[in-house]
SENUVEX-876663 format. One record per residue (C-alpha): residue number from 1; chain; x, y, z. Coordinates in steps of 0.1 Angstrom, whole numbers, plus 2048, in hexadecimal, padded with zeros to 3 digits. Layout:
BEGIN
<k->NUM c->A u->X v->Y w->Z>
...
This chain:
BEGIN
<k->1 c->A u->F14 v->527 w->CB7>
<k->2 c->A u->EF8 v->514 w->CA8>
<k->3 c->A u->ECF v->511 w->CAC>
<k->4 c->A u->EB3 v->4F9 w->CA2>
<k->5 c->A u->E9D v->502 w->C8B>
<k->6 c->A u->E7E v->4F2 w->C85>
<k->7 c->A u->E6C v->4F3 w->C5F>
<k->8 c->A u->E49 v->4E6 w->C72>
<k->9 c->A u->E2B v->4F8 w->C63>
<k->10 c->A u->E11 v->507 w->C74>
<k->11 c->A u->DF1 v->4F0 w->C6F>
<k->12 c->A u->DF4 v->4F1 w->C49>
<k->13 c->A u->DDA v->4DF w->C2F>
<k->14 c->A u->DE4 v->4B9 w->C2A>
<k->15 c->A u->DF8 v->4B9 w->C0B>
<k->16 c->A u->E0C v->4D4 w->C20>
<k->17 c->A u->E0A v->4BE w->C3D>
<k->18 c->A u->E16 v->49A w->C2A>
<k->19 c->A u->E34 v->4AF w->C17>
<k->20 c->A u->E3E v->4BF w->C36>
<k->21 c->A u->E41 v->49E w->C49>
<k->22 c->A u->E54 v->48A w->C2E>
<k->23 c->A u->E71 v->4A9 w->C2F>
<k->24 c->A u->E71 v->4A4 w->C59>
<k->25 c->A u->E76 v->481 w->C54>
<k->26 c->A u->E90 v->483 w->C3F>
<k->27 c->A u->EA2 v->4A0 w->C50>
<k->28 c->A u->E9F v->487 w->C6D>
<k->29 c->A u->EAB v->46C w->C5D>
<k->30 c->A u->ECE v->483 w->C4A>
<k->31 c->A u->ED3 v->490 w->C6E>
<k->32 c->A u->ED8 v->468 w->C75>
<k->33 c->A u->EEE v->460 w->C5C>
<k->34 c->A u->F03 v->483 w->C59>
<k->35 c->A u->F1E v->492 w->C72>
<k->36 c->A u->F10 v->4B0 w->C82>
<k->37 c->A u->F1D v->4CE w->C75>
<k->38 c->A u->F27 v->4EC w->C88>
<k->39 c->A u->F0D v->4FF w->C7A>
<k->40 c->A u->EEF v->4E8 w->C71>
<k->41 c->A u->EC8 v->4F4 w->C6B>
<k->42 c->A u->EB8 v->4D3 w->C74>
<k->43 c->A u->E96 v->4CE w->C6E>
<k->44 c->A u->E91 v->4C8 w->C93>
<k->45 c->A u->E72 v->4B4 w->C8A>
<k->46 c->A u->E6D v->4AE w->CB5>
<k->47 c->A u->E5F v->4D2 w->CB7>
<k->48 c->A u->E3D v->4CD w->CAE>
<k->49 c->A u->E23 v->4E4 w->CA2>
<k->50 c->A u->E23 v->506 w->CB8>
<k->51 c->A u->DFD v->502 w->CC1>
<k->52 c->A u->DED v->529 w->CC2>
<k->53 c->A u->DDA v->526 w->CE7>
<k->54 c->A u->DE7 v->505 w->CF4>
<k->55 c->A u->E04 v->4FD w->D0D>
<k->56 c->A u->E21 v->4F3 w->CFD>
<k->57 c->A u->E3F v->4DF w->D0E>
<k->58 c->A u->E51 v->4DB w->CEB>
<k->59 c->A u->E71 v->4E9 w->CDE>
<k->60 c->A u->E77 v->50E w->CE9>
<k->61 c->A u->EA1 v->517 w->CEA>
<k->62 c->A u->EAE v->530 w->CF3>
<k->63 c->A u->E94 v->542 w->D07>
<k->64 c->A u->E8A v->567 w->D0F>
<k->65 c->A u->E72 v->56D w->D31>
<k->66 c->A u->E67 v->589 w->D3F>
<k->67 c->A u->E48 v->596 w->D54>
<k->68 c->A u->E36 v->5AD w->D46>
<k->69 c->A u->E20 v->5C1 w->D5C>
<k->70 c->A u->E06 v->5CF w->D41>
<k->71 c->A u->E00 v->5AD w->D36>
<k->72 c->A u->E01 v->59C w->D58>
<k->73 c->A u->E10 v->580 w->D4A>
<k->74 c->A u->E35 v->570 w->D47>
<k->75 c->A u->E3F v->570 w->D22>
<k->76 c->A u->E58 v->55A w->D11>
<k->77 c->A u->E68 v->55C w->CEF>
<k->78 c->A u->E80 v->545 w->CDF>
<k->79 c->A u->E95 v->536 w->CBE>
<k->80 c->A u->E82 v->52F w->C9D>
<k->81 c->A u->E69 v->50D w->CA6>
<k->82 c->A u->E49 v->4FE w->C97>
<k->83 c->A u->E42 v->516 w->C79>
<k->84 c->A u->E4C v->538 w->C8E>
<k->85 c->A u->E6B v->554 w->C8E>
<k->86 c->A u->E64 v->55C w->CB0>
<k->87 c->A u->E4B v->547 w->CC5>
<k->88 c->A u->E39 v->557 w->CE0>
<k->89 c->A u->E2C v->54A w->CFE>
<k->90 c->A u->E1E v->555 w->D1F>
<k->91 c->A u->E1C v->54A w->D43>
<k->92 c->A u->E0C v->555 w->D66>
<k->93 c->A u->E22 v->53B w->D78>
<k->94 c->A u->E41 v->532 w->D62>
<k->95 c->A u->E33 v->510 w->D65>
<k->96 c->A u->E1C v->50E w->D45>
<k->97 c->A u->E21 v->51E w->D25>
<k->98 c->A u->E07 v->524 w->D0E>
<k->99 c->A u->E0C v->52D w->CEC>
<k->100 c->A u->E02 v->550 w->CE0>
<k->101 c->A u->DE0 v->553 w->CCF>
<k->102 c->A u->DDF v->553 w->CA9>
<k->103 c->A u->DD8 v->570 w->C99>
<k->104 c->A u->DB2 v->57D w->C94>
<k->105 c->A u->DBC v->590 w->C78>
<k->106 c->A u->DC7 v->576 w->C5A>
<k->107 c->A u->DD7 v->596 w->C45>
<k->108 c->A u->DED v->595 w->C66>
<k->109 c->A u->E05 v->581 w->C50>
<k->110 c->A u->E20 v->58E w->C3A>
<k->111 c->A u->E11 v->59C w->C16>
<k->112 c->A u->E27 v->580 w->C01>
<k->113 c->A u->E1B v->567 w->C13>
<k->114 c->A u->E00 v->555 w->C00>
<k->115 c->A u->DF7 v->536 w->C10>
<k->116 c->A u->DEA v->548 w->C2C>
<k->117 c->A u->DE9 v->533 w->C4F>
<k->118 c->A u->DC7 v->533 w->C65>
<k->119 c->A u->DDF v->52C w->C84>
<k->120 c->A u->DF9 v->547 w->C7C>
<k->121 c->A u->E07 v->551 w->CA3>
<k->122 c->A u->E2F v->55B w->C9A>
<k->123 c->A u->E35 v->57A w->CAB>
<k->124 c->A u->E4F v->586 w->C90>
<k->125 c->A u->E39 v->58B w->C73>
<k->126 c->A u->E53 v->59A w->C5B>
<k->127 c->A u->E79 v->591 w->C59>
<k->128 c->A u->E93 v->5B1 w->C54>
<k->129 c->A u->E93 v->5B2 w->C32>
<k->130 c->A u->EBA v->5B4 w->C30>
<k->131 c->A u->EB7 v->58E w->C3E>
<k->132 c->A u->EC4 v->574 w->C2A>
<k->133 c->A u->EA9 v->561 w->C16>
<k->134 c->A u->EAE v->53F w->C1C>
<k->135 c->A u->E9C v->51D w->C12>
<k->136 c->A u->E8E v->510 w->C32>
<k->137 c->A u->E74 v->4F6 w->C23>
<k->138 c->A u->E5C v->510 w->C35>
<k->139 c->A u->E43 v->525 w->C25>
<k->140 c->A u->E45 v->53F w->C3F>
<k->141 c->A u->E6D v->53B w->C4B>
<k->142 c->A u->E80 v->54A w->C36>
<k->143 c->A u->E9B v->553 w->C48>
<k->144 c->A u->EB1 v->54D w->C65>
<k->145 c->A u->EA7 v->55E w->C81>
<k->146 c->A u->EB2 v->550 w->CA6>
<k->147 c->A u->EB5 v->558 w->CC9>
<k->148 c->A u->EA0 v->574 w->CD2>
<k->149 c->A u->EA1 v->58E w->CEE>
<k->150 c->A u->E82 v->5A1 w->CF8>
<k->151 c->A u->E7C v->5BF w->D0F>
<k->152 c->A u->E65 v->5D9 w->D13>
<k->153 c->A u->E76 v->5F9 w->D09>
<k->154 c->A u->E65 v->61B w->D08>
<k->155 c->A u->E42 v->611 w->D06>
<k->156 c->A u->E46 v->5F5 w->CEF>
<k->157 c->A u->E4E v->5D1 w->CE8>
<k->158 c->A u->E72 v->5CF w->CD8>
<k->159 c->A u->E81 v->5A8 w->CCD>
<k->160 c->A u->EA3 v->5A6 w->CC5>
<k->161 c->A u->EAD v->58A w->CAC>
<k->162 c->A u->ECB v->580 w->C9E>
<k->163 c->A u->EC7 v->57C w->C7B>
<k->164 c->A u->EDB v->569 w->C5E>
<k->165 c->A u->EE5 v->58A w->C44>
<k->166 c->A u->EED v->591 w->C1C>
<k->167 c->A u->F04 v->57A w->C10>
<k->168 c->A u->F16 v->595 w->BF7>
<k->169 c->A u->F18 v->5B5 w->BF6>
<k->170 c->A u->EFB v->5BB w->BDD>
<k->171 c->A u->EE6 v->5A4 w->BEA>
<k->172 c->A u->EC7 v->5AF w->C00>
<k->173 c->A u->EE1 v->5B3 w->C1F>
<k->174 c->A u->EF8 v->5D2 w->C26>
<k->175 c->A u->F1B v->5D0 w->C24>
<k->176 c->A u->F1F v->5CA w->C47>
<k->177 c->A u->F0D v->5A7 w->C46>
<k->178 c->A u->F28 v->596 w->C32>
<k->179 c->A u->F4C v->58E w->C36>
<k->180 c->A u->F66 v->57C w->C1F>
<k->181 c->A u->F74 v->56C w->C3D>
<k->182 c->A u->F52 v->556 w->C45>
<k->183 c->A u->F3A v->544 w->C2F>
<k->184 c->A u->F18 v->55B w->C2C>
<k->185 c->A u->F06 v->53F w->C3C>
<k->186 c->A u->F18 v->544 w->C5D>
<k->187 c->A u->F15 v->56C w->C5E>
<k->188 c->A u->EF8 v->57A w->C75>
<k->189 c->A u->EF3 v->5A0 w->C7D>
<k->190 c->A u->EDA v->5AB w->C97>
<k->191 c->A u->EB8 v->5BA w->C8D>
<k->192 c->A u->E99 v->5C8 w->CA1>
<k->193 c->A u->E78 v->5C5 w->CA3>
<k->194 c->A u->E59 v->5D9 w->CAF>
<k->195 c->A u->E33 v->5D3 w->CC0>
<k->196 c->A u->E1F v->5E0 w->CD8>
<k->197 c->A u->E16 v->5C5 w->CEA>
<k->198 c->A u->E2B v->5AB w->CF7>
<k->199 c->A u->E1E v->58E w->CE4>
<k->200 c->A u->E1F v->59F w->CBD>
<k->201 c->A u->E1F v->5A8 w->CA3>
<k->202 c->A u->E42 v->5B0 w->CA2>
<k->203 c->A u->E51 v->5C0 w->C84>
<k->204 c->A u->E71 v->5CA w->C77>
<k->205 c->A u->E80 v->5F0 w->C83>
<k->206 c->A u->E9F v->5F3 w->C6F>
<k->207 c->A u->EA6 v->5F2 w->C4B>
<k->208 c->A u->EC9 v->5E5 w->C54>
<k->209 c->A u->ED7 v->5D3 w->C72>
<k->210 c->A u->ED8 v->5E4 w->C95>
<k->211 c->A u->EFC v->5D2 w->C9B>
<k->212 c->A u->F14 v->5BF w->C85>
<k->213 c->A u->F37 v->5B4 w->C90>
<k->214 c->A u->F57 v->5AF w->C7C>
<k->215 c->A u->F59 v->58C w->C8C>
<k->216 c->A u->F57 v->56F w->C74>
<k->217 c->A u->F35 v->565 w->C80>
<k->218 c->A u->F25 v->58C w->C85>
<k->219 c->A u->F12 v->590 w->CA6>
<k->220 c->A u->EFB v->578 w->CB3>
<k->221 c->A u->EE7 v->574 w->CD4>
<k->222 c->A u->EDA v->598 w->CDF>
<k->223 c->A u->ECB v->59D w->CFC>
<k->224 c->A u->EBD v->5C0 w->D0B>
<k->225 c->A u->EBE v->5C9 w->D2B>
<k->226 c->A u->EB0 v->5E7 w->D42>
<k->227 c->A u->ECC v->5F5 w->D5C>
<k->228 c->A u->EC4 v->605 w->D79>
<k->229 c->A u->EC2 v->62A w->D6A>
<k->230 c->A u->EA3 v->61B w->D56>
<k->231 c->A u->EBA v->61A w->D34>
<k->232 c->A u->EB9 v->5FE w->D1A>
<k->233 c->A u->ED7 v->5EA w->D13>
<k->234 c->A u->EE4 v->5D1 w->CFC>
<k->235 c->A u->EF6 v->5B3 w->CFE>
<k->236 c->A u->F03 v->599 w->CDF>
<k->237 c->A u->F22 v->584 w->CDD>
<k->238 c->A u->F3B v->582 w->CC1>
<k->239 c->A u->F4B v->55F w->CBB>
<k->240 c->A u->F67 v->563 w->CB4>
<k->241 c->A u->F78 v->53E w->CA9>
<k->242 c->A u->F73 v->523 w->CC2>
<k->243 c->A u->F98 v->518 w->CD1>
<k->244 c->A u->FA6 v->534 w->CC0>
<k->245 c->A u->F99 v->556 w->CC2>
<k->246 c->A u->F85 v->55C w->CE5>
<k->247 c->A u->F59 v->55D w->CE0>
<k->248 c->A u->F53 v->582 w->CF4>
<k->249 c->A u->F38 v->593 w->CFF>
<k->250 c->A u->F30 v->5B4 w->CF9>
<k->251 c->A u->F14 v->5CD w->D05>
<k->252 c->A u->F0E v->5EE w->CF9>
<k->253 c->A u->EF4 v->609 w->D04>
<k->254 c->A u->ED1 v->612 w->CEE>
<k->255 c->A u->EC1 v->632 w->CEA>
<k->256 c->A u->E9F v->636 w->CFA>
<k->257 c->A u->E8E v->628 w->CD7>
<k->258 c->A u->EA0 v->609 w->CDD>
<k->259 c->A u->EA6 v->607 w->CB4>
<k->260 c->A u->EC7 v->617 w->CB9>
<k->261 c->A u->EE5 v->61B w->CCD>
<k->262 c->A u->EE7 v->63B w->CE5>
<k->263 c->A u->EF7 v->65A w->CD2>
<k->264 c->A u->F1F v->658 w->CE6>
<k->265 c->A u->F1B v->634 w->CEF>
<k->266 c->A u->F35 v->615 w->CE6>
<k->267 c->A u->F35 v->5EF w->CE6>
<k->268 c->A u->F4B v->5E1 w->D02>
<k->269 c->A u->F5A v->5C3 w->D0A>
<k->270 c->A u->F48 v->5B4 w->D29>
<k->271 c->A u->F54 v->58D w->D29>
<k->272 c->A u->F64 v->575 w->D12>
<k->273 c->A u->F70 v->555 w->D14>
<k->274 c->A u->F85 v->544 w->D33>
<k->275 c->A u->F9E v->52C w->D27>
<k->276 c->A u->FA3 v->50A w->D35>
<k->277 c->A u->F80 v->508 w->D48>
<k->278 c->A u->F60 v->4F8 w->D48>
<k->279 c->A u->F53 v->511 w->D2D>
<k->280 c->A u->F65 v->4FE w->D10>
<k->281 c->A u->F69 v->518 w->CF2>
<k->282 c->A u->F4C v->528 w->CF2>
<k->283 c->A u->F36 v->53F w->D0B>
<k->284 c->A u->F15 v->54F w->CFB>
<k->285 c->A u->EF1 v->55C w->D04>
<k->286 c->A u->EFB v->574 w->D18>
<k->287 c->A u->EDD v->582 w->D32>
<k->288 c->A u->EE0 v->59C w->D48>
<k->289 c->A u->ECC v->5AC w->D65>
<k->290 c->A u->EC8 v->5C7 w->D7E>
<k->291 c->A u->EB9 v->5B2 w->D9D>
<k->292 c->A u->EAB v->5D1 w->DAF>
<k->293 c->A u->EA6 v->5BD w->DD0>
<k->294 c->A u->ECD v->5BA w->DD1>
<k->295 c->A u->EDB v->5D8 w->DBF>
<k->296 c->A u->EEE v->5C4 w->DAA>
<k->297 c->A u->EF6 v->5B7 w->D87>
<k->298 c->A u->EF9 v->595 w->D7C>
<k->299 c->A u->F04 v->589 w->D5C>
<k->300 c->A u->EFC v->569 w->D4D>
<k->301 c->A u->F0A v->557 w->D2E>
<k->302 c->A u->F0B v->533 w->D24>
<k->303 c->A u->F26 v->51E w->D19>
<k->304 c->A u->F39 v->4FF w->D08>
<k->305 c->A u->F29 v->4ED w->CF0>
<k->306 c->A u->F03 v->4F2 w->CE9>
<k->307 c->A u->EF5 v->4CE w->CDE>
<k->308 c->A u->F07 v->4BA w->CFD>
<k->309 c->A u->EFF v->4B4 w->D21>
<k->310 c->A u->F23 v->4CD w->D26>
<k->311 c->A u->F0B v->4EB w->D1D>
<k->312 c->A u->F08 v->501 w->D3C>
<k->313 c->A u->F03 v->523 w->D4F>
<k->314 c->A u->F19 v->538 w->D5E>
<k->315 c->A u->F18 v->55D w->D6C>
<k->316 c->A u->F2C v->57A w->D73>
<k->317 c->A u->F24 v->596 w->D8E>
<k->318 c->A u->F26 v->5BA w->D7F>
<k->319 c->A u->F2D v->5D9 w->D8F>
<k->320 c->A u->F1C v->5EA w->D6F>
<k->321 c->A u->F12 v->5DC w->D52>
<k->322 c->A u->F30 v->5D9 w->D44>
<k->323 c->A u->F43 v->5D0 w->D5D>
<k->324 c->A u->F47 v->5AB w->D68>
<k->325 c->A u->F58 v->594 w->D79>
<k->326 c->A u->F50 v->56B w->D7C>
<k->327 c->A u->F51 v->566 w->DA0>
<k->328 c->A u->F55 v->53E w->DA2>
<k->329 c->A u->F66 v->522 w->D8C>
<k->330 c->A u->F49 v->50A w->D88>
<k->331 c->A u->F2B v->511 w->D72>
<k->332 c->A u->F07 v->51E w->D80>
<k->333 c->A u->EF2 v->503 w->D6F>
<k->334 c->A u->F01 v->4E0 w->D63>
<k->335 c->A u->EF7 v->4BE w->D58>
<k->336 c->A u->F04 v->4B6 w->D7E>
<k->337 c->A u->EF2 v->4D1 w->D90>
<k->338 c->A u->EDB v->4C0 w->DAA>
<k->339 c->A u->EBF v->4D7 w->DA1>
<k->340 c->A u->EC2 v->4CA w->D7C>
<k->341 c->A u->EC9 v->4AA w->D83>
<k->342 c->A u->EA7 v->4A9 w->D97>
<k->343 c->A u->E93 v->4B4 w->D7B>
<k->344 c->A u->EA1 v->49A w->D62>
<k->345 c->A u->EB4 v->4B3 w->D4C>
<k->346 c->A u->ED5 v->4B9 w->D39>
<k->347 c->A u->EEB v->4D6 w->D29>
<k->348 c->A u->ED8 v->4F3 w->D38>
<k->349 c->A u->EDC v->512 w->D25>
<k->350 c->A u->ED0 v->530 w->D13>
<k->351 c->A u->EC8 v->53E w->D33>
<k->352 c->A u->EB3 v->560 w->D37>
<k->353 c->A u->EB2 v->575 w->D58>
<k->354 c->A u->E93 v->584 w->D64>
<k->355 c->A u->E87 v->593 w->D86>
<k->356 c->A u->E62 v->584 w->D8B>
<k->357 c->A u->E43 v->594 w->D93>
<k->358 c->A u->E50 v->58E w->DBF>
<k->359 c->A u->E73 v->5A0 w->DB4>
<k->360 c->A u->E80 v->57C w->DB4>
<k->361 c->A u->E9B v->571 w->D9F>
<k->362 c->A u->E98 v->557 w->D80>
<k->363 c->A u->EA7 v->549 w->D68>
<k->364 c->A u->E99 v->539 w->D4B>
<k->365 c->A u->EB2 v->51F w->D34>
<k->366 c->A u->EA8 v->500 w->D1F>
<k->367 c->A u->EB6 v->4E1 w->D24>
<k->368 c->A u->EB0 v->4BE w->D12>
<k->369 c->A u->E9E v->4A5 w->D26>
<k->370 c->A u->EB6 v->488 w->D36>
<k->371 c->A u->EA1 v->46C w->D2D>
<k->372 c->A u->EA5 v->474 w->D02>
<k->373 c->A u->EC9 v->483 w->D07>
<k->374 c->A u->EDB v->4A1 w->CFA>
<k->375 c->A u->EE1 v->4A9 w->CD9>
<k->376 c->A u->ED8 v->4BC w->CB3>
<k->377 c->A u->EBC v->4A8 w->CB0>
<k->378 c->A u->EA9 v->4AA w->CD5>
<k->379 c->A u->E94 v->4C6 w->CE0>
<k->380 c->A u->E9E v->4DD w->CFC>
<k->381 c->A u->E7F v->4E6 w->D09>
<k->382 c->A u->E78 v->506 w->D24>
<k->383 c->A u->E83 v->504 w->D49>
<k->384 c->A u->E84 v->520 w->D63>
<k->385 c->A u->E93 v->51F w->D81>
<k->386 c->A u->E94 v->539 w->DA1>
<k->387 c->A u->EBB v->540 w->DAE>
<k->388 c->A u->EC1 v->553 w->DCF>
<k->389 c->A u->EE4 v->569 w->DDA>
<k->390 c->A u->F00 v->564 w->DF3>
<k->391 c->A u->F00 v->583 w->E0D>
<k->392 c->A u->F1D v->591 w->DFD>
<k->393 c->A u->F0A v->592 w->DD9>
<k->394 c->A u->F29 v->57C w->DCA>
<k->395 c->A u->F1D v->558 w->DC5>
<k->396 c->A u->EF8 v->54E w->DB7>
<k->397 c->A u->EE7 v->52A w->DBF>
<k->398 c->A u->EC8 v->519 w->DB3>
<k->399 c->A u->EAD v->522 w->DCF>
């Protein structure tokens, strides 16, 4: 699986401004002239600047939505864009999504960063510090750090990131970040972060990775989830080698903290890959929720390839959380779905469940925009959509 990442700054002075613009181009112009690898870091010069205050409609993958009653507002998280780990936005009507506020407090920042930024507004204000420095072209980024999932859990604000690890074993990483099977740069374990209130700071919990996986890739896209009982869970896929060893899904409980896993608990198997179906070789972002209204547990996951118009959604209907079951042949959300094709969009995906503020269920995804077409290079910006349930609670539809 692979993410955009943008090296945008955040407003910085104009030398800043003029070097940062002749690396975008040329990023732009390699990506032109270079095959796409199958794990790039493009410069994804589209995304624009992350505007503290303003309503943004730029690039925003792989979202994560929830209401939050405290707040009153909808917020939204997603993938590393314009200068940030973990962007943060909010909404009252899932319409328009205004960027969080910068930070009153300048000393907000990290303590090693020197060229302090007016218009600072990342959520994540510290990577985990067994993350694997990396040369982003970005005085803030200094890491990998993609698809987030964010919940409240016991009181508090918790984001759950994959993140790219150590690349040997006495490097900053623990043992369990690298693997003589995989290149380092393609090894991610899964760290948390902490704040009390929805929209940051956030800051690194653990001094080592919540999960790792013996996969060749570690364990990338978590997602928590609250079951019926009130408990926390947590979901990440492994992925296993495309065409040849099955991508799965896994989900595991979490202790009331949500920092760890529950004393007696163990990861299971929930889904993995269906052969010879519109999924391709991949299914990832996995979302689950408990829709109260119906008494019933849906899974979501994504799947084929990310950066074409075959990206889609499908589901699975659980009798607990990890217990699933696809219950039709043809994905949720598609280039060809008519409610997608109505809003001028391809390859929806990423998707994130969330019961609104009317117990209604949505979905949020990205998607590129049909006009520009899919691919590495185009934004997929942030779309939400409400779905509705068949009478016997087996087959979901856009409402």
């Amino acid at each position: 699986m692979t993410r955009n990442i943008s090296k945008r700054t955040l407003k910085p002075g104009r030398a800043a401004r003029l070097s940062l613009t002749i690396l975008a181009i040329m990023a732009t112009l390699a990506g032109a002239l270079t095959t796409v690898t199958s794990s790039p870091e493009p410069a994804a010069a589209q995304t624009g600047w992350f505007e503290p205050s303003k309503p943004y409609r730029g690039y925003f993958a792989d979202p994560s939505v929830f209401w939050d009653r405290p707040s009153g507002r909808y917020w939204a998280f997603a993938t590393m864009t314009g200068g940030a780990y973990l962007p943060a936005a909010w909404s009252t009507d899932l319409q328009t999504w205004t960027a969080r506020d910068r930070y009153s407090n300048p000393n907000i920042q990290p303590a090693d960063e020197t060229n302090r930024d007016p218009f600072f507004n990342d959520a994540l204000v510290n990577e985990p510090r067994w993350a694997l420095r990396q040369d982003l072209g970005h005085w803030h980024l200094q890491t990998s750090i993609w698809a987030p999932g964010v919940a409240r859990i016991g009181g508090r604000y918790l984001a759950y990131h994959a993140v790219r690890c150590g690349r040997t074993p006495g490097s900053a990483g623990p043992r369990a970040c690298w693997s003589n099977t995989s290149p380092a740069s393609e090894r991610f374990c899964i760290g948390v972060s902490a704040s009390a209130q929805p929209q940051g700071p956030y800051r690194s919990q653990r001094p080592t990775p919540l999960a790792c996986s013996s996969d060749p890739a570690g364990a990338i896209d978590p997602e928590p989830f609250i079951d019926h009982r009130g408990r926390p869970w947590l979901l990440f896929k492994s992925e296993g080698v495309p065409g040849v060893k099955p991508t799965r899904i896994w989900a595991r409980r979490l202790d009331a903290s949500g920092i760890r896993f529950a004393k007696g608990s163990r990861l299971r198997k929930v889904l993995e890959t269906r052969a010879n179906s519109w999924e391709g070789n991949v299914i990832e972002n996995p979302s689950m929720v408990y829709w109260p209204r119906h008494n019933v547990y849906i899974l979501f996951y994504s799947a084929n390839e990310w950066r074409s118009a075959n990206y889609s959604v499908g589901y699975a209907i659980c009798t607990t959380p990890t217990r699933c079951r696809r219950t039709q042949l043809s994905p949720l959300l598609a280039s060809t779905t008519p409610a997608i094709q109505a809003r001028g969009l391809l390859g929806p995906g990423g998707a994130d469940a969330f019961v609104d503020r009317q117990g209604r269920l949505q979905l949020a995804f990205h998607a590129f925009d049909a006009a520009t077409g899919a691919g590495s290079t185009q934004p997929r910006r942030l779309h939400t959509i409400q779905l509705k349930i068949s009478k016997d609670k087996q087959r979901l539809q856009p409402k």
